[in-house]
Residue frames as a rotation matrix with the C-alpha (Angstrom) as fourth column:
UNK 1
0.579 -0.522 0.626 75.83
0.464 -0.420 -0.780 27.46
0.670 0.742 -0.001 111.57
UNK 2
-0.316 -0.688 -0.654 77.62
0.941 -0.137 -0.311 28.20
0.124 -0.713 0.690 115.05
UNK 3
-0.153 -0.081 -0.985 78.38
0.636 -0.771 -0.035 31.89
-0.756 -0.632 0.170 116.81
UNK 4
0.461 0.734 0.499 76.75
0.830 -0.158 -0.535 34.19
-0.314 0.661 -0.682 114.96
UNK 5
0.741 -0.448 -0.500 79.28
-0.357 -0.894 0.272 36.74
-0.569 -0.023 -0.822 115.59
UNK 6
-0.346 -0.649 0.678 81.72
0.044 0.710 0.703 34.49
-0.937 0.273 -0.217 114.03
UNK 7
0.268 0.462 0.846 79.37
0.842 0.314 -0.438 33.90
-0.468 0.830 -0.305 111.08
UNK 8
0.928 0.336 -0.163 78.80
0.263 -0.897 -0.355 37.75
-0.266 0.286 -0.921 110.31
UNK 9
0.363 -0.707 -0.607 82.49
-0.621 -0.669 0.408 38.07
-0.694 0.229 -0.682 110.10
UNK 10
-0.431 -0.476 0.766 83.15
0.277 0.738 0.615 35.05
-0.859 0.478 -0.186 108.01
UNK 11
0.226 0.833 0.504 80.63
0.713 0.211 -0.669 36.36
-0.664 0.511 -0.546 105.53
UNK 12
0.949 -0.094 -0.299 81.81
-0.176 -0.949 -0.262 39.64
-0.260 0.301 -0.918 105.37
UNK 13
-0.358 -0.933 0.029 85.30
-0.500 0.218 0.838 38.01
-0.788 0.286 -0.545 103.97
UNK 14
0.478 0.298 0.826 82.87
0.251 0.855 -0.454 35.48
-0.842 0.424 0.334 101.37
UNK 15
-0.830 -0.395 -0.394 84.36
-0.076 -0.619 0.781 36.15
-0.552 0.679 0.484 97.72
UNK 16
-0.087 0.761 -0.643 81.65
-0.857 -0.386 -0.341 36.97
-0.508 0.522 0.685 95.27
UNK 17
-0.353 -0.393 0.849 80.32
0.054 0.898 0.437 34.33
-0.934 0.200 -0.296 93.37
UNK 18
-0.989 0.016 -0.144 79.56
-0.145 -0.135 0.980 33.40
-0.003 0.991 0.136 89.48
UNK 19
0.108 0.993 0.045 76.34
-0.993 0.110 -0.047 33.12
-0.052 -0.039 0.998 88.34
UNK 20
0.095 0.277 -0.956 77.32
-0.351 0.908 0.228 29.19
0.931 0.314 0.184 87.46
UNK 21
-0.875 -0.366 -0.317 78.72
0.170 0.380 -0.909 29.05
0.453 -0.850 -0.270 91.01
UNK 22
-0.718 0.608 0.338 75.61
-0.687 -0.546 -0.479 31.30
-0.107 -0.577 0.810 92.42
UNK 23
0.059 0.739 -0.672 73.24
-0.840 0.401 0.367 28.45
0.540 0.542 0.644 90.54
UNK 24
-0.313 -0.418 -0.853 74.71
0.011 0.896 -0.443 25.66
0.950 -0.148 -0.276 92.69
UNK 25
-0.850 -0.256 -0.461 74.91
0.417 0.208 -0.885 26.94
0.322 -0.944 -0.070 95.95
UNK 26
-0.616 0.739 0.273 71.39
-0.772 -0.497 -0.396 28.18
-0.157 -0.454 0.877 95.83
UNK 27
0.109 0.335 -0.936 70.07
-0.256 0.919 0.299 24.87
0.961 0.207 0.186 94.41
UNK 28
-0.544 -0.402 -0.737 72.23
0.440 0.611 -0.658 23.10
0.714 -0.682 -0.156 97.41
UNK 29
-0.780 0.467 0.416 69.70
-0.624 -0.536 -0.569 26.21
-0.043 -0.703 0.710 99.69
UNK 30
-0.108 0.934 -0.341 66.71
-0.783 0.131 0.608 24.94
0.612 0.333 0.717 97.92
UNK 31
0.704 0.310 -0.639 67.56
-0.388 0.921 0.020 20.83
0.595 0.234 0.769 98.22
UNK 32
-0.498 -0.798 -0.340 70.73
-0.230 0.499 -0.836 20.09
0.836 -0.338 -0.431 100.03
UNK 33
0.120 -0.990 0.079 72.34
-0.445 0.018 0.895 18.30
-0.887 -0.143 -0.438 101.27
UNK 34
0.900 0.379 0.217 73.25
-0.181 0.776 -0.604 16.61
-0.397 0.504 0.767 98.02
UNK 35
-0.040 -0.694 0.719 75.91
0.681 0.507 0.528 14.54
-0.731 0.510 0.452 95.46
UNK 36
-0.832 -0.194 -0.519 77.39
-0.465 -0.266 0.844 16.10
-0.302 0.944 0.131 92.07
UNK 37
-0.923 0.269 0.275 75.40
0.383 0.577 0.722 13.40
0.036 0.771 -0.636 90.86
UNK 38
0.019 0.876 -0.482 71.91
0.871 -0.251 -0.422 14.81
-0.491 -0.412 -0.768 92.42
UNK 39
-0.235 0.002 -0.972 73.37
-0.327 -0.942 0.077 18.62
-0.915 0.336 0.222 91.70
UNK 40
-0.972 -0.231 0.035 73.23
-0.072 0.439 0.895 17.01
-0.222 0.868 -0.444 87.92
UNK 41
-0.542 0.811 0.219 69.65
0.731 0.326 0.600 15.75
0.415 0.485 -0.770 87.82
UNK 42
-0.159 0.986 0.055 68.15
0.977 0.165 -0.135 18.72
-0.142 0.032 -0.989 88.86
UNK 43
-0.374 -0.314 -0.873 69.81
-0.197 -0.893 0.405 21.00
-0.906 0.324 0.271 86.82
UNK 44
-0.994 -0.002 -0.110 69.05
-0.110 0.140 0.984 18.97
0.013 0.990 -0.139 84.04
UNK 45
-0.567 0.819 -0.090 65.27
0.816 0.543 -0.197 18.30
-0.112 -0.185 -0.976 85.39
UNK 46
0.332 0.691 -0.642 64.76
0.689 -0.642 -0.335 22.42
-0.644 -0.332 -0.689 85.65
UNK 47
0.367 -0.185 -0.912 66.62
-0.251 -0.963 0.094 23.63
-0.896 0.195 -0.400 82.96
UNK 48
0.917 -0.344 0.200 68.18
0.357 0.491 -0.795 23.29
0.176 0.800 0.573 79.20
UNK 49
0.347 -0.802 0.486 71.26
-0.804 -0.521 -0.287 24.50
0.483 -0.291 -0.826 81.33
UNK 50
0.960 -0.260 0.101 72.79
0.157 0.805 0.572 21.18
-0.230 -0.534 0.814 82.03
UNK 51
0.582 -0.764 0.279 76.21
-0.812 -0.559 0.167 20.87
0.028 -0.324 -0.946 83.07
UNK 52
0.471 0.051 -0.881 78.33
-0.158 0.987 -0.027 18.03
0.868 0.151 0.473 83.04
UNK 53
0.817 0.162 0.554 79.67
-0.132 -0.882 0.453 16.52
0.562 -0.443 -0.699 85.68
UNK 54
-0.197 -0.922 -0.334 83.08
0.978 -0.161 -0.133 16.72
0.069 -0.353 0.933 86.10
UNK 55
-0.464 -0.257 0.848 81.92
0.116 -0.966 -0.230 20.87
0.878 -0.009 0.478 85.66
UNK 56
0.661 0.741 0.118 79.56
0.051 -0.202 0.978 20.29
0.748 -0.641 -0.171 88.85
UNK 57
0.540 -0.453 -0.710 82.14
0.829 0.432 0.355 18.82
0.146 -0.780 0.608 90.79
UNK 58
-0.270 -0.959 0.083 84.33
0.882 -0.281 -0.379 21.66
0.387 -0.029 0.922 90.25
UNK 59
-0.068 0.405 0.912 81.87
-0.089 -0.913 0.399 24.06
0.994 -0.054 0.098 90.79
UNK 60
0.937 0.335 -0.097 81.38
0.027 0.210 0.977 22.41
0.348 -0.918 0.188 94.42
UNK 61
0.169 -0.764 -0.622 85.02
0.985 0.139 0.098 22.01
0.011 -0.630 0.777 95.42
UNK 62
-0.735 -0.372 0.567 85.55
0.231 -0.924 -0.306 26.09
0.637 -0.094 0.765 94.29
UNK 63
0.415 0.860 0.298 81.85
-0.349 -0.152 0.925 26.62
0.840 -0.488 0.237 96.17
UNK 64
0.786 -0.139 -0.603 84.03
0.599 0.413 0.686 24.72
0.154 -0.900 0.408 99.06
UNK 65
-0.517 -0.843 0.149 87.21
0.825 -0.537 -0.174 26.76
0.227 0.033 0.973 99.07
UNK 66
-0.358 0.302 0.883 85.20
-0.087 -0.953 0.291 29.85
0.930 0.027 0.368 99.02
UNK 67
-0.948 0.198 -0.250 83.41
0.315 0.462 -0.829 28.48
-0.049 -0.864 -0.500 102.26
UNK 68
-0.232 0.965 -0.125 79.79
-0.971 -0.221 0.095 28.48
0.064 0.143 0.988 101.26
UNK 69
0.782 0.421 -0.461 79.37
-0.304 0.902 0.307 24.54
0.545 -0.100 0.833 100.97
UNK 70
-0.093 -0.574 0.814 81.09
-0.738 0.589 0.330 21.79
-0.668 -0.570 -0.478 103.56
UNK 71
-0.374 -0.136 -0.917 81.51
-0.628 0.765 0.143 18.47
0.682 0.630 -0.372 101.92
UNK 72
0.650 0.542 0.532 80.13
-0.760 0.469 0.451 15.69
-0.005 -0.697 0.717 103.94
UNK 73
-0.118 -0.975 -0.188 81.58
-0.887 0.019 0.462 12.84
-0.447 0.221 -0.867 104.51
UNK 74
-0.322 0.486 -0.812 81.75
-0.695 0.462 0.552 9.70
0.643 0.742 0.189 102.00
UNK 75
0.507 0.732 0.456 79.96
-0.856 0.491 0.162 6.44
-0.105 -0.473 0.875 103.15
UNK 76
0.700 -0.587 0.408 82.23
0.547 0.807 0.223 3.61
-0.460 0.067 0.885 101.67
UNK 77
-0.147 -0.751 -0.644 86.01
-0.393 -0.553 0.734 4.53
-0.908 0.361 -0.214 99.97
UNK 78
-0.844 0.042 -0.535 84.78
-0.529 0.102 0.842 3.47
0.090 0.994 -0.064 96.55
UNK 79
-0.657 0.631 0.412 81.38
0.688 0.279 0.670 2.50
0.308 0.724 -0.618 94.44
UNK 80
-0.206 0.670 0.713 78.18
0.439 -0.588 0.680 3.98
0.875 0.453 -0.173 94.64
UNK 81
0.958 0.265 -0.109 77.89
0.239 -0.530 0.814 5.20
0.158 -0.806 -0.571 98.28
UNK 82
-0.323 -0.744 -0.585 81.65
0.833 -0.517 0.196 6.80
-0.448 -0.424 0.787 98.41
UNK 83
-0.072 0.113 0.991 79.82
0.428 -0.894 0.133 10.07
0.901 0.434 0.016 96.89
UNK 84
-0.658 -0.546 -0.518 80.09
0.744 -0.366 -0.559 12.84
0.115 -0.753 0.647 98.65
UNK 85
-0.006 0.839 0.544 77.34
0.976 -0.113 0.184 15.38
0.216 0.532 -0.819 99.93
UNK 86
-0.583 -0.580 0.569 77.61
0.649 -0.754 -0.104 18.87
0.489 0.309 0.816 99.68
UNK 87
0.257 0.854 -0.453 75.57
0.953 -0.147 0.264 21.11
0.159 -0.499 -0.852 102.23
UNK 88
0.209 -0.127 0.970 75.43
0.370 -0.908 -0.198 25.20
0.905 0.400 -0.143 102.72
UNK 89
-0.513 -0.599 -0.616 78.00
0.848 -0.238 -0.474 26.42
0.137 -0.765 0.629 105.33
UNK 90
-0.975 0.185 -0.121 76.21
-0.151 -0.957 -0.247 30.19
-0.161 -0.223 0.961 104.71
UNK 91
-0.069 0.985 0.157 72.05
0.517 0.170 -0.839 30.75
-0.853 0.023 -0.522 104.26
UNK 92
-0.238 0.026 0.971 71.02
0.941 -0.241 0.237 31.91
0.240 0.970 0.033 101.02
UNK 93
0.935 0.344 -0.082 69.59
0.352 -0.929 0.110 35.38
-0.038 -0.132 -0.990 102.78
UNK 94
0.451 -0.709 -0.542 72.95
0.003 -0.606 0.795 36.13
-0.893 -0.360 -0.271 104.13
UNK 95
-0.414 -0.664 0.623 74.87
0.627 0.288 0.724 35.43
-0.660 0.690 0.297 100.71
UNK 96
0.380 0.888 0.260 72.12
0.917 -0.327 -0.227 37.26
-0.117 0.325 -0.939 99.38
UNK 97
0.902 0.225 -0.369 72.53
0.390 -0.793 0.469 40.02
-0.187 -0.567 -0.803 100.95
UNK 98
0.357 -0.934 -0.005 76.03
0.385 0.143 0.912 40.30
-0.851 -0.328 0.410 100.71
UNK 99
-0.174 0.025 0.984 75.79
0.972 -0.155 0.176 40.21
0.157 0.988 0.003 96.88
UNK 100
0.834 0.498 0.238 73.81
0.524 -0.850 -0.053 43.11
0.176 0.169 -0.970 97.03
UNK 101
0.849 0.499 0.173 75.90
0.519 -0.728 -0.448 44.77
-0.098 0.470 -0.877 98.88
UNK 102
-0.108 -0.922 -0.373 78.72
0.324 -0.387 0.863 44.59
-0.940 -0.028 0.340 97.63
UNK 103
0.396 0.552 0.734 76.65
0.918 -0.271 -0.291 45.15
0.039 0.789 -0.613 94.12
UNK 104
0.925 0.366 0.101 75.56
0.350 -0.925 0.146 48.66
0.147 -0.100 -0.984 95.36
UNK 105
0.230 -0.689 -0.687 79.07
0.092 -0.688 0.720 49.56
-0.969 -0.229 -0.095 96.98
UNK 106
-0.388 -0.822 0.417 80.74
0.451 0.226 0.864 48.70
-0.804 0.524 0.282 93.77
UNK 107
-0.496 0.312 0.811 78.25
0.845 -0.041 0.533 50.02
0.200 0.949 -0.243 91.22
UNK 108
-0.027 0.663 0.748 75.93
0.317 -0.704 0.636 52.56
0.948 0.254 -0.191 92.47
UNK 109
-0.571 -0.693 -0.441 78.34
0.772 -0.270 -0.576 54.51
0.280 -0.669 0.689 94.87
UNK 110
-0.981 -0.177 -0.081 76.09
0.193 -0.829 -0.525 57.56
0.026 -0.531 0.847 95.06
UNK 111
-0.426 0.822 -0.378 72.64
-0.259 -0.512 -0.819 59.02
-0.867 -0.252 0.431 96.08
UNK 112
-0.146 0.157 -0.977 71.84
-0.903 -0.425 0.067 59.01
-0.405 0.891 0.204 91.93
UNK 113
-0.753 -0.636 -0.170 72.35
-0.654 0.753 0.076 55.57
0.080 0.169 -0.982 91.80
UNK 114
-0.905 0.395 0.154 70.57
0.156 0.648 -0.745 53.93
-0.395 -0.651 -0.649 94.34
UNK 115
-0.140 0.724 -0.675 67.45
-0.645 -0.584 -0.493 56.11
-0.751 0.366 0.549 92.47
UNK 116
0.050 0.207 -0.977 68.03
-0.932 0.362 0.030 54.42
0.360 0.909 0.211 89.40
UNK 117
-0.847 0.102 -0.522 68.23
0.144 0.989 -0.041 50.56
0.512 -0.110 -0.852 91.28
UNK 118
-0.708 0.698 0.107 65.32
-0.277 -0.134 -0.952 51.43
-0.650 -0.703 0.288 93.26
UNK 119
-0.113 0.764 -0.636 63.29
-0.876 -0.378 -0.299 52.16
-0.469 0.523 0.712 90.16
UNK 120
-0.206 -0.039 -0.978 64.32
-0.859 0.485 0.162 48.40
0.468 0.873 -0.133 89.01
UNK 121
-0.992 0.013 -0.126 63.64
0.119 0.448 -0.886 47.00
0.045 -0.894 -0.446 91.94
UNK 122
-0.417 0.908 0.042 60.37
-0.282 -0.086 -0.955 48.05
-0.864 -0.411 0.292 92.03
UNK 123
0.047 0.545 -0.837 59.87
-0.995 0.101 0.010 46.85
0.090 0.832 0.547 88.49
UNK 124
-0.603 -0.441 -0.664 60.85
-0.334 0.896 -0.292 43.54
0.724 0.046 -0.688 89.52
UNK 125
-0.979 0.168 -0.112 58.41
0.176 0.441 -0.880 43.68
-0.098 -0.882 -0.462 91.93
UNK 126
-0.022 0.997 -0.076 55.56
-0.662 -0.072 -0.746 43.80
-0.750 0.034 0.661 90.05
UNK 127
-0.694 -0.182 -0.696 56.12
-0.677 0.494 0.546 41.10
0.245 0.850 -0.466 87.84
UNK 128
0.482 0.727 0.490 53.72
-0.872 0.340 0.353 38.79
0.090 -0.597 0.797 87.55
């Protein structure tokens, strides 16, 4: 992922993502590199949240614009090996992280706040 100083400021520019976008590009953490077509079977393998996919594809090219995924490049310029794989430009901690906090700036600005996400935080951490 290159100069790390580099990174830290590219991140800190990432734009927030949806939750359908946030579902991809942590999949692509989990499993990548992969195809639309792949991103497909294992949404539909782990969830009754399947997508089609002309919506995957878009979700990867906006997931590329933002600069969280790279595209790879294709293998032939048409049939079954001109797909294209999709791999994670940012780690899922840092993106993570980020969320948060831009969460916290944006939502729970003071002292009074952070009290009340703590307390859900720690319920989330006893789940079984």
């Amino acid at each position: 992922m290159g100069d790390p100083e580099a990174r830290s400021s590219q991140t800190d520019e990432l734009p927030f993502l949806s939750p359908s976008e946030w579902r991809v590009f942590s999949l692509l953490c989990r499993k990548g590199p992969l195809t639309v077509r792949q991103i497909v079977e294992e949404l539909e393998a782990s969830s009754d949240d399947s997508r089609s996919y002309t919506t995957l594809l878009t979700l990867a090219q906006r997931l590329t614009a933002k600069g969280y995924l790279a595209p790879g490049e294709k293998a032939a310029s048409r049939g079954p090996t001109s797909a294209i794989t999709y791999s994670p430009l940012v780690s899922y901690q840092e993106a993570l992280r980020r969320h948060a906090e831009r969460f916290l700036d944006q939502y729970a600005p003071s002292p009074d706040d952070l009290l009340i996400v703590r307390q859900v935080v720690a319920k989330h951490l006893v789940r079984p």
